[in-house]
ZAZA-415085 format. One line per field, with one value per residue: residue number from 0; residue in one letter; x, z, y of N, C-alpha, C in turn. Coordinates in steps of 0.2 Angstrom, whole numbers. Layout:
% residues N
i NUM/...
aa a/...
n_east X/...
n_up Z/...
n_north Y/...
ca_east X/...
ca_up Z/...
ca_north Y/...
c_east X/...
c_up Z/...
c_north Y/...
END
This chain:
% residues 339
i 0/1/2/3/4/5/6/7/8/9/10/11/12/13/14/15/16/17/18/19/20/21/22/23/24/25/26/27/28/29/30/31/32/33/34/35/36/37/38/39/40/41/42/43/44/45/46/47/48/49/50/51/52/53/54/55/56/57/58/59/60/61/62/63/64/65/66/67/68/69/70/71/72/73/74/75/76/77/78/79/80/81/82/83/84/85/86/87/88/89/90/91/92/93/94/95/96/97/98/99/100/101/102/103/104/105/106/107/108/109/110/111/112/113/114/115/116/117/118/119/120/121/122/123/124/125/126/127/128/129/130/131/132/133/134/135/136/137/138/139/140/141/142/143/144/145/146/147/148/149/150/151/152/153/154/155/156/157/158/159/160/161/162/163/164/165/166/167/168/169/170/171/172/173/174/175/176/177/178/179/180/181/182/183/184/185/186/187/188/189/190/191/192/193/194/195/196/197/198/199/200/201/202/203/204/205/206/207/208/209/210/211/212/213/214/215/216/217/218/219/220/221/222/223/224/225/226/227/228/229/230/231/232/233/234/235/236/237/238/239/240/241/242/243/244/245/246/247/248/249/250/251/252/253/254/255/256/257/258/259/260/261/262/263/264/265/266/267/268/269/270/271/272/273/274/275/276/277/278/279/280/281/282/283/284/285/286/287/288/289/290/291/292/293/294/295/296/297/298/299/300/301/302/303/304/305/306/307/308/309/310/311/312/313/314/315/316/317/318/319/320/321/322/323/324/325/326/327/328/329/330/331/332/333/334/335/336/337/338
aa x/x/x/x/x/x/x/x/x/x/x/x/x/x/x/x/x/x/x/x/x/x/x/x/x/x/x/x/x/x/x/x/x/x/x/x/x/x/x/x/x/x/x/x/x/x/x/x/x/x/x/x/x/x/x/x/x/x/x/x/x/x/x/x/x/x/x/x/x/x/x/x/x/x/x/x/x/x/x/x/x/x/x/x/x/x/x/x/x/x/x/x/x/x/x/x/x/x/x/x/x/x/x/x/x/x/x/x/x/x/x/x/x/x/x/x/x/x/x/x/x/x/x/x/x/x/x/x/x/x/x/x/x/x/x/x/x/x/x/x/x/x/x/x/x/x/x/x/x/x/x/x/x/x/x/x/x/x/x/x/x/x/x/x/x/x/x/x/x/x/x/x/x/x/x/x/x/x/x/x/x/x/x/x/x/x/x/x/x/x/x/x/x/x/x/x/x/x/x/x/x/x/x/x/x/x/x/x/x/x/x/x/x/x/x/x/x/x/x/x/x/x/x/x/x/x/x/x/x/x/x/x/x/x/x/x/x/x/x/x/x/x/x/x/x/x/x/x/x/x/x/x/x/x/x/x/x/x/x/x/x/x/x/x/x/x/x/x/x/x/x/x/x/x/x/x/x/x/x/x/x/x/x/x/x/x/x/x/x/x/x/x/x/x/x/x/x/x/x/x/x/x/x/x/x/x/x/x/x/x/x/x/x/x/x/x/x/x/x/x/x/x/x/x/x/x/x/x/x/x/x/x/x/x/x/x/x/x/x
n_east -1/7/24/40/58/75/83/98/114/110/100/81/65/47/38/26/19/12/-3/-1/-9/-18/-12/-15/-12/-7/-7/-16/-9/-11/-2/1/11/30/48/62/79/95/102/93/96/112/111/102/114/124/131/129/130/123/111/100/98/92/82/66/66/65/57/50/39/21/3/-13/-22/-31/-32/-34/-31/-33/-33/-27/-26/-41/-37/-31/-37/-48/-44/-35/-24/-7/11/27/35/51/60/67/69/77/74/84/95/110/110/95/90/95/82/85/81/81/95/96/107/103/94/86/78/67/67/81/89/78/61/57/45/40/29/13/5/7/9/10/18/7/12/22/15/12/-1/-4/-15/-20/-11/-4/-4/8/15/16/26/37/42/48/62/66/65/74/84/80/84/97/101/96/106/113/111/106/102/99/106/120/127/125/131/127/134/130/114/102/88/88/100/90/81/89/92/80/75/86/83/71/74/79/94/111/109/120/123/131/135/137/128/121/106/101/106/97/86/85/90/77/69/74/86/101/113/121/133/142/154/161/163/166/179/178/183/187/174/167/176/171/158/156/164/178/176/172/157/151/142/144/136/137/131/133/141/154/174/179/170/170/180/181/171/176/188/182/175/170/185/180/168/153/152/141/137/130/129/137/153/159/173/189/194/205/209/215/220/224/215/204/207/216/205/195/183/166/162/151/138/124/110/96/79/69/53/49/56/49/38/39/43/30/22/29/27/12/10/17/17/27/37/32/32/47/54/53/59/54/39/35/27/27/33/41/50/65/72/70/81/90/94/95/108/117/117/120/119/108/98/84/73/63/48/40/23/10/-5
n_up 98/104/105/101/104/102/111/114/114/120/129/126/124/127/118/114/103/85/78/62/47/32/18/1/-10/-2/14/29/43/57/70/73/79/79/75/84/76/72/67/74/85/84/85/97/103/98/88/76/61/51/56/56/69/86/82/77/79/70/59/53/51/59/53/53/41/40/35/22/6/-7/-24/-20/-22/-26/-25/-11/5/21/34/32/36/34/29/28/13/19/13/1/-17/-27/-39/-52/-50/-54/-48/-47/-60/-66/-62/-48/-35/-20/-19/-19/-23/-13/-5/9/23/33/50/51/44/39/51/59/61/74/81/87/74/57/42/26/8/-3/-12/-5/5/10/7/17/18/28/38/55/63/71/66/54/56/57/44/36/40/35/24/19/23/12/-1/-2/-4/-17/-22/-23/-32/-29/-31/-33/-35/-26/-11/4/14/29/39/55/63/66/63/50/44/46/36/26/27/26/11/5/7/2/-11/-13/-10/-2/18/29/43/53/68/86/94/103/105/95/84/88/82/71/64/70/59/48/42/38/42/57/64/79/79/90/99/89/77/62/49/49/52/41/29/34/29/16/9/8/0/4/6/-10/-9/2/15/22/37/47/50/54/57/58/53/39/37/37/28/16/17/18/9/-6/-20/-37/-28/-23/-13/-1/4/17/31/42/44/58/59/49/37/36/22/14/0/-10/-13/-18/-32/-32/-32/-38/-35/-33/-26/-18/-13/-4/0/7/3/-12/-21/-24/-15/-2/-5/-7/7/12/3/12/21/25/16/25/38/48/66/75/89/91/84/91/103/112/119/120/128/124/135/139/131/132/143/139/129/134/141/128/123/132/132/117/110/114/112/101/92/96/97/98/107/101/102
n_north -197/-214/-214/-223/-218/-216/-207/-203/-211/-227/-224/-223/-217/-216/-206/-192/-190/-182/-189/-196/-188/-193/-194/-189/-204/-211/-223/-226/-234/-244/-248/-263/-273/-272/-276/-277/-273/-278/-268/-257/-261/-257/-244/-240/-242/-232/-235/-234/-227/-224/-221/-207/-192/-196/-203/-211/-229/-247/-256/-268/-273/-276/-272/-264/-259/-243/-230/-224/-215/-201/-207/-220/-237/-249/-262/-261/-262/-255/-261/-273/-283/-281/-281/-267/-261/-256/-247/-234/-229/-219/-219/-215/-217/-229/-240/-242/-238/-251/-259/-264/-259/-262/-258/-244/-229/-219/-223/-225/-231/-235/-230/-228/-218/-212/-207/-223/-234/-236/-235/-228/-225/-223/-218/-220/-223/-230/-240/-246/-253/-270/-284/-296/-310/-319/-321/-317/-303/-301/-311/-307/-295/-302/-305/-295/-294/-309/-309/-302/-314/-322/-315/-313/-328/-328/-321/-327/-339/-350/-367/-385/-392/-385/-385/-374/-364/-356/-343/-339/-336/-330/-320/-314/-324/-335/-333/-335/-348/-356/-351/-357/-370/-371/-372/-383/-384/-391/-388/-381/-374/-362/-355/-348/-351/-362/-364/-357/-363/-376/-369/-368/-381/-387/-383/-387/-387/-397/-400/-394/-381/-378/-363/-361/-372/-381/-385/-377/-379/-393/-398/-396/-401/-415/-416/-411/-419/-415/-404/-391/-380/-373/-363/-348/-339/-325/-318/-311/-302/-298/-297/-312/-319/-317/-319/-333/-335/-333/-339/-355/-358/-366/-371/-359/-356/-346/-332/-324/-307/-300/-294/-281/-276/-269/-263/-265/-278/-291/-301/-316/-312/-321/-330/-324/-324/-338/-346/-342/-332/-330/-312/-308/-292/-292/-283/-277/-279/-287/-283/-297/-305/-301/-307/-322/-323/-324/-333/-345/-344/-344/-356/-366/-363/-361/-363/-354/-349/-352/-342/-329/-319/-314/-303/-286/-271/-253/-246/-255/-257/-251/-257/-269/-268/-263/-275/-284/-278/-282/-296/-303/-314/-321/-315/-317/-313/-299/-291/-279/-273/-264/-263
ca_east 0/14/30/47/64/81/85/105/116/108/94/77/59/41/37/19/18/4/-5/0/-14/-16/-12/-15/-7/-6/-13/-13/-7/-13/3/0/17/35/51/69/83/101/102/92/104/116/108/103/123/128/138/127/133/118/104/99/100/85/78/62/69/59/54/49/30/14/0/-18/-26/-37/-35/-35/-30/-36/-29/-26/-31/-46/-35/-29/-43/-46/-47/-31/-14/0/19/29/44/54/65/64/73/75/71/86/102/112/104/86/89/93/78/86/79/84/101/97/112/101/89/81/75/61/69/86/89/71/60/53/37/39/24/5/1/10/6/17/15/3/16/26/9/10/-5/-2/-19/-21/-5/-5/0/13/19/18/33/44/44/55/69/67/65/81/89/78/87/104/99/92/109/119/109/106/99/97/115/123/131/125/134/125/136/122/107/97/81/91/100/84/78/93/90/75/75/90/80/65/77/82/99/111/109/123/121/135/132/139/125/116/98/99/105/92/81/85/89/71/67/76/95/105/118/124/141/143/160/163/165/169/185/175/184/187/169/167/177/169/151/159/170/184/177/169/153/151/142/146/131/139/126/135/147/163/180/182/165/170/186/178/168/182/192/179/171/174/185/173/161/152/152/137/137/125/132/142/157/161/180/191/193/210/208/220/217/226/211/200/208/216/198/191/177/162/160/142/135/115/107/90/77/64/46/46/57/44/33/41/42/23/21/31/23/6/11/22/17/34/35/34/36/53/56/54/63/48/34/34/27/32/33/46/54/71/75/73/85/97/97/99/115/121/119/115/120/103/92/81/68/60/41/35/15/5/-10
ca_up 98/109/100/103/101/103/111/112/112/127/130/124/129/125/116/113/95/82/74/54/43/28/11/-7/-13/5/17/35/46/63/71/79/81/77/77/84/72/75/68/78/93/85/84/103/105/96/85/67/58/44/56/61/76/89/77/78/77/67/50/53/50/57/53/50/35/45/32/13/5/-13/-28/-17/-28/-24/-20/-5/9/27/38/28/39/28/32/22/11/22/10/-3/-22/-32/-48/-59/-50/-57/-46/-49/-67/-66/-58/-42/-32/-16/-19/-20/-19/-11/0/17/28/40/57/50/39/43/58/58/62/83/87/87/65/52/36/21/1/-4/-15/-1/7/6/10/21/17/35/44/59/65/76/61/46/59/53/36/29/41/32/15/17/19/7/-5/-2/-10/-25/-25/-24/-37/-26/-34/-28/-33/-22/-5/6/22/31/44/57/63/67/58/43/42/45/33/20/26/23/5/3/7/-4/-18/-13/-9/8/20/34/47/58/74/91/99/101/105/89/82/86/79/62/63/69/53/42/39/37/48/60/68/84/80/95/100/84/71/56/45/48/49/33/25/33/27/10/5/6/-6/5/2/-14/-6/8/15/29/39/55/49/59/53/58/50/33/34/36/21/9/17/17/1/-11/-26/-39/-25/-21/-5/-3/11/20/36/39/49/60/58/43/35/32/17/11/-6/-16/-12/-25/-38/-36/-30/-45/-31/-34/-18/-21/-8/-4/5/8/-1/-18/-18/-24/-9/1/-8/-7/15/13/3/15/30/24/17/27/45/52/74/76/94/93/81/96/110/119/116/125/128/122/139/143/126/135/149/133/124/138/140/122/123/138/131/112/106/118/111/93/90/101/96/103/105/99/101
ca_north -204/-215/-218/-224/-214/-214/-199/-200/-218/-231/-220/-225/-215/-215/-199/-190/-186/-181/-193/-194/-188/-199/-188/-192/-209/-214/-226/-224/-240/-244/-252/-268/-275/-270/-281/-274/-279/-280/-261/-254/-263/-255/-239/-239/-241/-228/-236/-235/-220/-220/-216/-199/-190/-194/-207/-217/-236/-248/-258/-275/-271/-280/-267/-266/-251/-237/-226/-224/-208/-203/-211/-228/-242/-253/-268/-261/-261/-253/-268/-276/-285/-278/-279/-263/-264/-249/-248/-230/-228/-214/-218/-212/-220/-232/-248/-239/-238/-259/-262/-268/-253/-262/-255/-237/-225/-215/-227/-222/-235/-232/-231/-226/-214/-209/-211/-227/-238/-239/-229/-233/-223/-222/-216/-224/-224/-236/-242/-248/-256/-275/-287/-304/-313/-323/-320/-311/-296/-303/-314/-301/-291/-305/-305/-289/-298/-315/-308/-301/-319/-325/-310/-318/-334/-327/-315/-333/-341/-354/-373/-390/-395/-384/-384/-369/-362/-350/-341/-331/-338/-325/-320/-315/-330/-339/-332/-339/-357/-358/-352/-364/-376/-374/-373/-390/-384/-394/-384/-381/-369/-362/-350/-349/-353/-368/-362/-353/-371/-378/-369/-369/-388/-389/-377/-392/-387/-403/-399/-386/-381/-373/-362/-358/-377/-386/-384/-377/-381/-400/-403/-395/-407/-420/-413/-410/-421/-411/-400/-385/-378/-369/-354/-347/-335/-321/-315/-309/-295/-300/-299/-317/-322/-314/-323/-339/-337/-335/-349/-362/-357/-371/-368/-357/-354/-340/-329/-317/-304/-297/-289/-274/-277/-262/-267/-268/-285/-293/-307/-317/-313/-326/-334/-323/-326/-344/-350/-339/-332/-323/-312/-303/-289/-292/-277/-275/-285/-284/-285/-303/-309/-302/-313/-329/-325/-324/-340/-348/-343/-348/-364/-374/-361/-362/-366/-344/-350/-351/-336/-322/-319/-311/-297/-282/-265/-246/-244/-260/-257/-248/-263/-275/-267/-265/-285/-286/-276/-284/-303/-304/-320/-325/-314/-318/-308/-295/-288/-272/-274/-257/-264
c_east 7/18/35/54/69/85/93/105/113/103/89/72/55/37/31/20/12/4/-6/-7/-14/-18/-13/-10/-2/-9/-9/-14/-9/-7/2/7/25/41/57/71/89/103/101/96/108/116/105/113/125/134/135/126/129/113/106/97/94/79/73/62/62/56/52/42/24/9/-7/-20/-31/-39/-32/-35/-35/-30/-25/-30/-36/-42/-34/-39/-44/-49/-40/-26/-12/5/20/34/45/58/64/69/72/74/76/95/103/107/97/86/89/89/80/85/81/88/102/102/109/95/89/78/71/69/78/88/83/67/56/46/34/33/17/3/7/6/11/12/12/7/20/22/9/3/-3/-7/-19/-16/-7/-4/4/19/22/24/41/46/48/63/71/67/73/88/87/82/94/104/98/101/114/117/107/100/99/102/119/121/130/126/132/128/131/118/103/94/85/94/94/81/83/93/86/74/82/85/73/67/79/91/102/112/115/125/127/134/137/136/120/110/96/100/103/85/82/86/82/67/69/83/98/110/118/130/142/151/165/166/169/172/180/175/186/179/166/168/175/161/151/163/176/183/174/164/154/144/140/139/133/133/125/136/151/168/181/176/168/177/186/174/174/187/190/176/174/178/179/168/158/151/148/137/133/129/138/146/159/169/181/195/198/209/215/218/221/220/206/201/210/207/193/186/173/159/154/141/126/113/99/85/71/57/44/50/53/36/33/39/35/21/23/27/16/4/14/20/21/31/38/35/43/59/55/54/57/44/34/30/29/36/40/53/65/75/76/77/90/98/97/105/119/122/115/113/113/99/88/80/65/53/41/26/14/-2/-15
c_up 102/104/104/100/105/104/112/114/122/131/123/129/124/126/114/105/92/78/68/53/36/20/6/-8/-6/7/23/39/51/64/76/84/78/78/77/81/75/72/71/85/93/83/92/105/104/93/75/66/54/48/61/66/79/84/81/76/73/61/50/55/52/59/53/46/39/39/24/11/-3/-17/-25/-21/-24/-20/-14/-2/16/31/36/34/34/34/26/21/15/19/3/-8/-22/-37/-53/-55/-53/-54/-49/-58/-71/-63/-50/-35/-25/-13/-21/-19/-15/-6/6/19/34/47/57/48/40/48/55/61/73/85/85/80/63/44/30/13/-1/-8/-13/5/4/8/12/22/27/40/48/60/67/72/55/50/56/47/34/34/39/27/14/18/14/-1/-7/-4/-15/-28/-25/-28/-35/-29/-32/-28/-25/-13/-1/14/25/36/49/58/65/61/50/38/42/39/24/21/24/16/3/1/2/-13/-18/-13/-1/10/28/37/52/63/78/97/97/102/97/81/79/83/72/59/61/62/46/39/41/42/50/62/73/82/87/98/97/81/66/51/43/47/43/30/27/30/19/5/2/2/-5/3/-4/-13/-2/10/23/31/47/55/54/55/51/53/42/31/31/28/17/11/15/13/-2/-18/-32/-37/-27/-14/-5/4/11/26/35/45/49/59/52/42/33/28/16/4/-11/-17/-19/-30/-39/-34/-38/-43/-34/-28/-23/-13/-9/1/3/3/-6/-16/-20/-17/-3/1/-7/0/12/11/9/21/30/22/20/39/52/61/75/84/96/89/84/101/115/115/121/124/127/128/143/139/127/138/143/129/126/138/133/123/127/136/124/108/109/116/102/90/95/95/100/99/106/99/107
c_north -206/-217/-219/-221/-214/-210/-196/-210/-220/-227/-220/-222/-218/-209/-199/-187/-185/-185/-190/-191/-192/-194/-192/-199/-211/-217/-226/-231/-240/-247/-257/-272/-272/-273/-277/-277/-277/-272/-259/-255/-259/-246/-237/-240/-238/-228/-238/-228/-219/-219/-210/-199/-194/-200/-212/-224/-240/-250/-264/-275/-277/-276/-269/-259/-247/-235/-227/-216/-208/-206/-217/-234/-245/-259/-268/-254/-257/-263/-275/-279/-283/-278/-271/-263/-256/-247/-239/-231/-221/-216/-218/-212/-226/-241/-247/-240/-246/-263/-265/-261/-254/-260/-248/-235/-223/-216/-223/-226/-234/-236/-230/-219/-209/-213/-215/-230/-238/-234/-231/-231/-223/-222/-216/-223/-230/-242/-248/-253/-265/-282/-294/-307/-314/-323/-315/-306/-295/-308/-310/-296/-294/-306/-300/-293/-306/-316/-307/-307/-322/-319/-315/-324/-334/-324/-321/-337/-349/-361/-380/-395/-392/-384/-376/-366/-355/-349/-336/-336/-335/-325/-320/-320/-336/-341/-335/-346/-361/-359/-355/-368/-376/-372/-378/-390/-389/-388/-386/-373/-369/-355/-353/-350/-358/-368/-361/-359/-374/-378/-370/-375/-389/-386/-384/-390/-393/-403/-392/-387/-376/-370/-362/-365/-383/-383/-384/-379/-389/-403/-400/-400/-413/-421/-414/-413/-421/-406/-392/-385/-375/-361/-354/-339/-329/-319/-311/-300/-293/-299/-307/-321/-321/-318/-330/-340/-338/-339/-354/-362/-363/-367/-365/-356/-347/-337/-321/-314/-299/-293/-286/-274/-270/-260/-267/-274/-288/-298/-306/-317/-317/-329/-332/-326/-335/-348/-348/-337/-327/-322/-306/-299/-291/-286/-278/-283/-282/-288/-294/-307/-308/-307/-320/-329/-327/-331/-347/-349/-348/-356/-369/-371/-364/-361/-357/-345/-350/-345/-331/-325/-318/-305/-292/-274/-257/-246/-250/-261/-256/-254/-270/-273/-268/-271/-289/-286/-281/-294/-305/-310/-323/-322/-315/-312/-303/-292/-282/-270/-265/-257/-260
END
C-alpha cells in the first residue's frame, strides 16, 4: 500500500508498505482522507522531539470500515465513516486511574510517537473506532482537531456568564470558539491574520482582534469594561502569546493552554497570585469531546469551505508542506485524498 513518511527533517516520500492485516479486537480502515496538523509541520521541521525517527505523520482521521476482526461488536459495521480517537493510555497511571486518559503519562499518538494514518489501511482497536453517522470522509478528518478545542472549554469550565479569549485561530482554536459559543459564552478571538478572522467571525465569535495591527490590550478593555476576559484560551504556543494570556486574564480568571511553546516563558508572576489565576494545561481530547464535534457538525453544518486550505495527493503531499513551512500564518487545513 502507498504511505507517507518522514524520512529525515524537510524530507517527505511516498513509501510502499504491507497492507495491515486486521487481528482480533481490531477493525481495519480504508483511508479516505487525512488532515496535516501543526505537529506534524513541526515534525517535517525537525523540530518535535516526541516523534520517532522516519515517522508516518498523521491523526486527523476520515476513514471507511473494510474489515472487522473477531470480537468486534456488532455496532460497528463494514461500510461505516469513522473518525479515530489517536490518542492510547495505559490503564494504571495517575491520569488513567482519574479517568482523564487523554493525559496519559504514557500516551502515543498516531503519527508521533507512533506511525500514523498517512497511507491508504490502517488497522486500529475497535475501541478507538468512532462512527460519524452522515458526515463525510473529508469532514470526519476535521474532528480529532476541533475536539481538541472543544476539550479546552470543558477544562475552562466555560458558561454563558463568562468572557472567553481565544488566542489562535486555527482549527484548534476553531474548535474553542465554537464550543464557547454553544455554551452561550462572548466570544473574542485574537489572531494575526485576518483571513483566519474572518472565519471565525463568520463561524459566530463576537469580536476579533488582529494582534499584529491592534493594541490588545486596549481593545480588551474596551470589549470588557476594563475588566479583561475571565478566560484566556492560548492556542498558539508562543512566548508572547502565553504572556498575553496572564496579562489580559481578568482578575480570578482562568488561563488554559494548549500549545507547546518551543521557548521558555518569562511571566510576571505577581500576576498568579495577585490575580489569584487558575492556569490549567488541556492536551489532547475525551471521547465525549469527540462527540460534542460530531453533534455539531451535523446540526448547525458549519461553511467546511473555509475550513481547508486545499486537498491534495500522497504524491503532492511534500511541495504542500514546503509551502506550509515557508508561509504559515496562510495556511488552515491541508487534507491528503486516499481515495
Amino acid at each position: 500500500m502507498k504511505a507517507i513518511q518522514i524520512t529525515e527533517p524537510r524530507v517527505m516520500k511516498v513509501v510502499d508498505m504491507d497492507t495491515p492485516q486486521c487481528q482480533a479486537g481490531e477493525v481495519l480502515l480504508k483511508i479516505h482522507y487525512v488532515g496535516f496538523c501543526g505537529s506534524d509541520l513541526n515534525t517535517f521541521r525537525g523540530l518535535n522531539q516526541m516523534a520517532k525517527p522516519q515517522v508516518i505523520p498523521g491523526h486527523e482521521i476520515g476513514a471507511e470500515i473494510i474489515g472487522l476482526g473477531a470480537e468486534v461488536p456488532p455496532t460497528l459495521r463494514k461500510g461505516m465513516i469513522v473518525t479515530v480517537n489517536p490518542y492510547t493510555s495505559c490503564g494504571v497511571c495517575s491520569a488513567c486511574r482519574s479517568r482523564r486518559y487523554n493525559a496519559c503519562e504514557h500516551n502515543e499518538t498516531l503519527g508521533v510517537q507512533r506511525d500514523g494514518a498517512m497511507r491508504e489501511y490502517l488497522a486500529v482497536p475497535w475501541q478507538k473506532v468512532i462512527p460519524v453517522g452522515d458526515i463525510t470522509p473529508a469532514h470526519a478528518a476535521l474532528i480529532e482537531p476541533m475536539s481538541v478545542g472543544f476539550h479546552a472549554v470543558s477544562r475552562a469550565q466555560a458558561v454563558d456568564t463568562d468572557v472567553v479569549m481565544i488566542i489562535g485561530c486555527g482549527m484548534v482554536g476553531v474548535g474553542a470558539v465554537i464550543r464557547s459559543l454553544l455554551r452561550g459564552a462572548k466570544v473574542i478571538a485574537c489572531d494575526v491574520d485576518d483571513e483566519k478572522l474572518d472565519i471565525v467571525k463568520r463561524l459566530g465569535a463576537d469580536y476579533t482582534i488582529n494582534s499584529a495591527k491592534e493594541n490588545v490590550h486596549e481593545r480588551l478593555m474596551e470589549l470588557t469594561d476594563s475588566m479583561g476576559p475571565n478566560i484566556v484560551i492560548e492556542a498558539v504556543g508562543s512566548p508572547a502569546t502565553y504572556q498575553t494570556a496572564v496579562n489580559e486574564v481578568a482578575f480570578c480568571g482562568r488561563v488554559i493552554c494548549i500549545g507547546y511553546s518551543k521557548q521558555d516563558v518569562e511571566f510576571t508572576t505577581k500576576y498568579f497570585v495577585q490575580k489569584e489565576l487558575d492556569i490549567r494545561g488541556s492536551r489532547n481530547a475525551l471521547p465525549e469531546d469527540f462527540d460534542g464535534v460530531i453533534r455539531y457538525l451535523k446540526k448547525y453544518n458549519p461553511p467546511y469551505d473555509v475550513l481547508t486550505s486545499g486537498i491534495v495527493k500522497p504524491e503532492q503531499a511534500e511541495q504542500a508542506m514546503v509551502d506550509w513551512d515557508k508561509n504559515p500564518a496562510k495556511v488552515f487545513r491541508i487534507l491528503v485524498d486516499f481515495t
